[in-house]
Legacy VTK file of the C-alpha trace (Angstrom):
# vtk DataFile Version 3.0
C-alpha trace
ASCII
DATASET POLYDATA
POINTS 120 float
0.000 0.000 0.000
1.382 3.163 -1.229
0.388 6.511 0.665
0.540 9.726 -1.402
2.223 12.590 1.222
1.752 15.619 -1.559
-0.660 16.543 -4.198
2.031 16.499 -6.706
2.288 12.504 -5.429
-1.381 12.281 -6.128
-0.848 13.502 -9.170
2.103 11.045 -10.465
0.618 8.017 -8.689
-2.972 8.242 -10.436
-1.213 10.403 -13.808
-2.907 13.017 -13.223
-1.541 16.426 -14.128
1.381 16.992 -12.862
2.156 20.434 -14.272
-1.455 22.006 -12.562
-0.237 20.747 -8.814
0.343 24.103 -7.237
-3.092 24.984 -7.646
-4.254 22.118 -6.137
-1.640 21.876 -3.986
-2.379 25.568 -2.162
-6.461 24.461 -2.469
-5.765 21.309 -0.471
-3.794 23.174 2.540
-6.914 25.797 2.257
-9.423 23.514 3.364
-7.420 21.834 6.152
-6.942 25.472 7.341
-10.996 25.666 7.005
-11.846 22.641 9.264
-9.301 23.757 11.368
-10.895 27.373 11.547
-14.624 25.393 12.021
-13.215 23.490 14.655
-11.395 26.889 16.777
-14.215 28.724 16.089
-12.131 31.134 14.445
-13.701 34.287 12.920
-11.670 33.775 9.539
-12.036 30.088 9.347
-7.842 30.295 8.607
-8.017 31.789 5.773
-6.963 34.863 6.050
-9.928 36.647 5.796
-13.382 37.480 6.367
-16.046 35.376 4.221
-19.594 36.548 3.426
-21.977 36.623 6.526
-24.098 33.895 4.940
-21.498 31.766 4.060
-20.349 32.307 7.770
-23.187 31.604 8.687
-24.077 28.661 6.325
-20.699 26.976 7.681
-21.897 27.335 11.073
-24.901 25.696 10.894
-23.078 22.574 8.869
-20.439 22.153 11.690
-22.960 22.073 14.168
-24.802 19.669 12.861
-21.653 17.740 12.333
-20.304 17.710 15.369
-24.042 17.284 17.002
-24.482 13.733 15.032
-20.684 12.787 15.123
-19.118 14.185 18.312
-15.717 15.616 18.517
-13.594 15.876 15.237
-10.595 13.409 15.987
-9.079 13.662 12.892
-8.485 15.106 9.153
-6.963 12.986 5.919
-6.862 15.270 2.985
-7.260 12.461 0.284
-6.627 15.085 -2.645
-7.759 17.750 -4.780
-8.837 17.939 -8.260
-9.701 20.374 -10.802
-13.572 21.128 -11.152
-15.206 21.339 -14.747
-14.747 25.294 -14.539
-11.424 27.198 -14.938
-10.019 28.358 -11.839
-12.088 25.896 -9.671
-10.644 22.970 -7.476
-12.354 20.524 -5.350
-10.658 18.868 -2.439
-12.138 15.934 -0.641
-11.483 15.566 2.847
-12.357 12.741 5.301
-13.716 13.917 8.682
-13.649 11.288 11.704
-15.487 12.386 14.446
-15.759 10.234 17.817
-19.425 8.881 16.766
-19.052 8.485 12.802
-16.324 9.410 9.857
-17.775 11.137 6.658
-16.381 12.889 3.126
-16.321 16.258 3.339
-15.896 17.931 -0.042
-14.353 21.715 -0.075
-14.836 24.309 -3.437
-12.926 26.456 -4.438
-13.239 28.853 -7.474
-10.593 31.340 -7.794
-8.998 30.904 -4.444
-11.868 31.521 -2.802
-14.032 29.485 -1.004
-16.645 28.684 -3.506
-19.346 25.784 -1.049
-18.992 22.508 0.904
-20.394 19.196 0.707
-20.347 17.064 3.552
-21.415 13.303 3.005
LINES 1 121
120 0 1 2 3 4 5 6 7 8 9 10 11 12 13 14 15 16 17 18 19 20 21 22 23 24 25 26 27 28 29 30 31 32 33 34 35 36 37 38 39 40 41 42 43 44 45 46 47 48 49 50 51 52 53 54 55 56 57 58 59 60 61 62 63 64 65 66 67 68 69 70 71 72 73 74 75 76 77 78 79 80 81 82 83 84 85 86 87 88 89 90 91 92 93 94 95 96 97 98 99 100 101 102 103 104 105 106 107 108 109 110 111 112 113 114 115 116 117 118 119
């Protein structure tokens, strides 16, 4: 078993595109910075600045229903990113074990900005 540490391993492992990694690379380290920000509470969710007061407060609601089902988060595995059918847009997929359950949480990005979440 073989487990990719960077994007750009992602990337060679499955073929994928090597030459676009840094995009996906800096998208992938954004949305561990988000859950981290969800989890701290933190006003800028990491990321360096402030987002939209509904997507605040979107976000909000998510994690608390999150962490209402599944507990406390024990743990993050960013499994990669890839690029979303849109230019400028990356999706990373994340998996999110909490003390009750684990799920897939999918982060968008368009632009370098936070673009939605999927959890599930």
């Amino acid at each position: 078993m073989v487990t990719p540490v960077t994007q750009r391993a992602v990337d060679w492992l499955t073929h994928g595109d090597t030459a676009g990694w840094s995009a996906r690379d800096i998208a992938g380290r954004n949305a561990l910075r988000l859950v981290d920000g969800l989890k701290a509470g933190r006003v800028d969710l990491g990321l360096g600045g402030p987002l939209r007061a509904d997507l605040r407060r979107e976000l909000d609601a998510e994690w608390s229903g999150l962490t209402r089902v599944g507990g406390r988060l024990k743990s993050v595995q960013l499994l990669g990113t890839a690029p979303g059918t849109d230019p400028g847009e990356q999706l990373s997929l994340l998996r999110l074990k909490f003390e009750r359950d684990s799920l897939l949480y999918g982060v968008g990005w368009k632009d370098g900005r936070l673009a939605y979440t999927r959890p599930g």
